[in-house]
C-alpha angles and dihedrals in degrees: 000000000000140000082248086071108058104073093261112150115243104258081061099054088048094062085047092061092044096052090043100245103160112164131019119248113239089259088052091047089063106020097051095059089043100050093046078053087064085233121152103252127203112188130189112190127128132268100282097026100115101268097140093055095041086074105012088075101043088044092063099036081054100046117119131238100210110116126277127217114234108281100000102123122216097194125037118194115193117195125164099236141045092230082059088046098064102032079061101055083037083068098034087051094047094055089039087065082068103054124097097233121049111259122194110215112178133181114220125195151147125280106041122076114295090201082075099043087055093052089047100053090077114124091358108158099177115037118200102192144169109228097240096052092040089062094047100053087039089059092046079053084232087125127029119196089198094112111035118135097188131038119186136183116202120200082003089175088060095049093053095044079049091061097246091136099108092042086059099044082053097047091043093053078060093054126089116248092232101069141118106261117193119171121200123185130149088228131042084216113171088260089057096045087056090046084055099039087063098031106044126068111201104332142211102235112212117185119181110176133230105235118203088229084070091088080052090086081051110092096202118187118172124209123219091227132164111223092251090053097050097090093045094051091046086054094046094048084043096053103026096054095034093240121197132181091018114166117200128197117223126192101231139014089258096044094050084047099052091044095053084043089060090040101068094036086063086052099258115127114244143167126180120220121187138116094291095070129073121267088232088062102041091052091054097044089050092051089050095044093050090042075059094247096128115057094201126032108190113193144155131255084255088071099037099102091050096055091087107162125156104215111028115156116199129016118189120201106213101182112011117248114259084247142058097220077056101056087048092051085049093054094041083069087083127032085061129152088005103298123125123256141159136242115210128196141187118204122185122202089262080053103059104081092047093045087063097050083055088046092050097042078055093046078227126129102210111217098245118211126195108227097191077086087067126104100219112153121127086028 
């Protein structure tokens, strides 16, 4: 099957070719034809699985032309990070470029200067927007949600774990009761079914499964490693195999910060990305590390969800996550879109145990290498 054949108008074909989409993902395939219905869509696929796409698309192809009163919206996108934000409006704004009339999409969060955002919110017609920011601005009436034909939550299962639930049912109480409404999570979790059961009218259910041969495109290799030797050993695989684009997972803000630090004085490009640092920076750093600029982004589980890069080739886990669905989401940053990566781990002697439980919960037995055997010195 091909894009052709899902109803999209040609201009938006036409994106699709330029940007070399060439087949629809199995979430595309079923959400696309529902949402130029103008039917209510729940979908259930995992991180990586195509979601943005799967409305972005339809939602343009479906906006309307008749005229919008200044900062009155007509498509709200809530996402539960800023990183997700902007990766969001990233996708709305490369398939605007296509479109015959000129459309404003804008991402809105939390840690940079509101003042600009509500400069910026003139004329947005589709609005990408984190729950906390999106009340504030509303209440400044620098943004009204009136008029808006199609709501959608994205990673609607994240937003609600994060504790956002308060901030929707505010925004929703903003919203008119003739819209659009498409819910996208990566799990269909109790707290999700009830979003859905007052949301959704009548819904399009779209289910993609998670199948266990998915890690199969994940090429995971763990190291025998004692805590002192970690950062030697990241700096010899590193060297030795000419890694780039390598994404390593740290267990806390100041660890990620002094491993990036020793990084670059042993002449390895890194930057460091968690909560601590300001939006302005991680935005920046993520754009760099994804143009391929920085050799070594090092980051915390807290950003995990809003790392969201097609192509990534290697991720390291450093420390392993206190879980195994954790260590799974980690992992699932690279073997995306159908491309190969690999998933390396370090496991120190305090780690084994742990690092079975994780191999058992996968039904997946981890190749396991003894890096005493390593010559290491000088890295």
């Amino acid at each position: 099957m091909s894009f052709t054949s899902l109803g999209l108008s040609p201009f938006i074909l036409k994106a699709l070719a330029i940007e070399n989409y060439s087949q629809p993902y199995p979430i595309q395939k079923e959400a696309i034809p529902a949402i130029l219905s103008n039917k209510d869509v729940l979908g259930i696929a995992k991180t990586g699985s195509g979601k943005t796409a799967s409305y972005v698309l339809p939602i343009l192809n479906n906006l309307s032309n008749k005229p919008l009163k200044n900062r009155h919206v007509k498509v709200l996108v809530l996402v539960p990070t800023r990183e997700l934000a902007v990766q969001v409006q990233e996708v709305f704004s490369t398939f605007t470029m296509a479109l015959p009339e000129r459309v404003k999409t804008l991402a809105i969060f939390g840690g940079v200067s509101i003042n600009t955002q509500m400069i910026a919110l003139q004329g947005v017609s589709i609005l990408v927007a984190t729950p906390g920011r999106l009340i504030e601005l509303e209440e400044s009436n620098a943004v009204h949600l009136s008029d808006i034909d199609t709501l959608v939550l994205d990673e609607a299962d994240k937003m609600l774990n994060m504790g956002f639930k308060d901030e929707m049912d505010r925004i929703f109480a903003l919203l008119p009761k003739k819209r659009q409404n498409l819910l996208f999570s990566a799990t269909l979790s109790q707290d999700v079914d009830n979003i859905k059961q007052v949301l959704l009218r009548h819904p399009e259910v779209i289910q993609i499964e998670s199948k266990e041969e998915d890690l199969e495109l994940i090429n995971q290799v763990a190291y025998l490693v004692t805590d002192d030797k970690k950062g030697p050993l990241l700096r010899y695989l590193i060297k030795k195999n000419n890694l780039k684009q390598v994404l390593v997972f740290a267990s806390s803000a100041f660890r990620a910060d002094a491993l990036a630090n020793k990084l670059c004085r042993n002449n390895v490009h890194a930057v460091a990305i968690h909560s601590r640092k300001s939006q302005n920076s991680r935005t920046e750093s993520l754009r760099r590390f994804k143009a391929g600029n920085i050799r070594v982004l090092v980051t915390t589980d807290l950003l995990a969800r809003g790392i969201d890069i097609e192509f990534l080739p290697y991720v390291v886990n450093y420390e392993l996550p206190r879980s195994p669905k954790d260590y799974v989401h980690r992992i699932g940053r690279t073997g995306r879109a159908e491309s190969p990566g690999e998933a390396i781990s370090f496991i120190s002697p305090d780690e084994e145990h742990h690092f079975k439980v994780i191999q058992n919960k996968m039904k997946k037995e981890v190749t396991m290498i003894d890096s005493s055997e390593f010559d290491m010195h000088g890295y």
